[in-house]
C-alpha positions in Angstrom: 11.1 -33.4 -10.8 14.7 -33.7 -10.6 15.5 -30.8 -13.0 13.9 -28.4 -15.0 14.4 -28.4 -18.2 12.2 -27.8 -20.9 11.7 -31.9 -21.7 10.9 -32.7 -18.3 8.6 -29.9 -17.4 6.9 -30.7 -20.8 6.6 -34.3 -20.1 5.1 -33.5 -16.5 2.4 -31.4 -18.5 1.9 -34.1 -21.2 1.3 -36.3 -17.7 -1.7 -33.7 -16.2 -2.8 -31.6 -19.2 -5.8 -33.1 -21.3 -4.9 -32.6 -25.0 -8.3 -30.5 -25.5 -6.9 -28.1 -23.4 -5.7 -24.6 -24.3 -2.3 -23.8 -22.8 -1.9 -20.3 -21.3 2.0 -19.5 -20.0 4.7 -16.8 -19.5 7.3 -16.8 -22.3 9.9 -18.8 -19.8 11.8 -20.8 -23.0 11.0 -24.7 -21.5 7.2 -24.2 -22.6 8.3 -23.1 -26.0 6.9 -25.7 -28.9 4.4 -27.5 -26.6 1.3 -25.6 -28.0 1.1 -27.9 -31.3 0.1 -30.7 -28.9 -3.2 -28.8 -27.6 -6.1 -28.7 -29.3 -6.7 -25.0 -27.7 -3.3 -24.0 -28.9 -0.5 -22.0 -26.6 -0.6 -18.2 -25.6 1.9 -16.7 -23.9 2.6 -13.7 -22.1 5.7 -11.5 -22.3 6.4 -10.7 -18.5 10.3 -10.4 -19.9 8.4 -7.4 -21.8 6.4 -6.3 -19.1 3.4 -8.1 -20.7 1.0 -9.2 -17.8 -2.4 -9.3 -19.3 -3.7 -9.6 -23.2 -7.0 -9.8 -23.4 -8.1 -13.2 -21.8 -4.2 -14.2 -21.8 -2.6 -14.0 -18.1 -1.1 -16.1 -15.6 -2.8 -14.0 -12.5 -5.1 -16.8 -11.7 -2.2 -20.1 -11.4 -0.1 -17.4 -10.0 -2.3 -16.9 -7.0 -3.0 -20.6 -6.3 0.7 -21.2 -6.2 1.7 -18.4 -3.7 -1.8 -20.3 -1.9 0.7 -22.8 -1.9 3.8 -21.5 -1.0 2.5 -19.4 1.8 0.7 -22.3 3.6 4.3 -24.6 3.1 6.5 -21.8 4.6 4.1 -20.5 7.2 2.1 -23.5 8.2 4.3 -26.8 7.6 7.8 -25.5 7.3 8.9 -28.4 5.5 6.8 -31.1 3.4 8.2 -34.7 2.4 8.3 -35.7 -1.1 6.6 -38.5 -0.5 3.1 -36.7 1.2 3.7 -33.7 -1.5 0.5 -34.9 -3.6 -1.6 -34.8 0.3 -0.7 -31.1 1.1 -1.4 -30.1 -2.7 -4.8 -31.7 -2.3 -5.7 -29.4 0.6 -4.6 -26.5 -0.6 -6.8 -27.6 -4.3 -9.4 -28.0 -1.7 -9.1 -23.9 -0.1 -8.5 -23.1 -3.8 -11.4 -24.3 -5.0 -13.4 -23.4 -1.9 -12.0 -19.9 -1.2 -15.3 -18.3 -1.8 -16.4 -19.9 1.1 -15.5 -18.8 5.1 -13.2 -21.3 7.1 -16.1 -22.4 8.8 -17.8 -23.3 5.5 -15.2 -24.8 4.4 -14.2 -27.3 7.4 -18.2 -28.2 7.3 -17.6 -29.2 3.4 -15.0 -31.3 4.4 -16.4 -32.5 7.0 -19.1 -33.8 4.9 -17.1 -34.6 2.1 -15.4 -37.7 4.5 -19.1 -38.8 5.4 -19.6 -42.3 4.2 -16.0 -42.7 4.5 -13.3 -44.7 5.7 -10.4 -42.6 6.3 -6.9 -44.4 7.2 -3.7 -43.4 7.4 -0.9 -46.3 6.3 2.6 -45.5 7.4 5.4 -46.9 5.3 
């Protein structure tokens, strides 16, 4: 995304949002009218406010996968190309996902995950 604005950060969630699904954000402006497009509707917390939680209503849980994210690009690659972005997002869905689970549980799943399975690498 070469900006953020509030058109192109609503057109990258018209890209991975299903329609069904019920939109839960902080107040930042840019999300503002995209609830009528969600069948689930748009709830928002006020963290300009100091509004965290209301009821069901929070951002804790994207929150936490995205500092997943963020700690494993600073302390583990550094530096990640544009072009492999969707790759390292995968394996940190993957820990996400799994984080219930020990690393050693975890690289078995995987592990087992690839069986059956050819596994190439193309360089461009």
């Amino acid at each position: 995304m070469a900006d953020v604005t509030g058109e192109t950060l609503q057109d990258a969630i018209r890209d991975v949002v299903d329609p069904q699904a019920r939109l839960i954000t902080d107040d930042f402006q840019a999300y503002k009218g995209i609830g009528s497009e969600y069948n689930g509707g748009h709830e928002t917390v006020c963290h300009s406010t100091k509004e965290y939680v209301r009821g069901d209503i929070h951002t804790n849980t994207v929150e936490s996968s995205f500092a997943l994210v963020k700690r494993g690009i600073v302390g583990i690659y550094h530096n990640v190309s544009r072009e492999y972005l969707h790759r390292y997002l995968w394996q940190f869905d993957f820990i996400w996902n799994n984080r219930e689970l020990n690393d050693g549980e975890r690289t078995v799943l995987a592990v087992q995950s690839a069986e059956g399975k050819r596994l190439v690498y193309k360089q461009r």
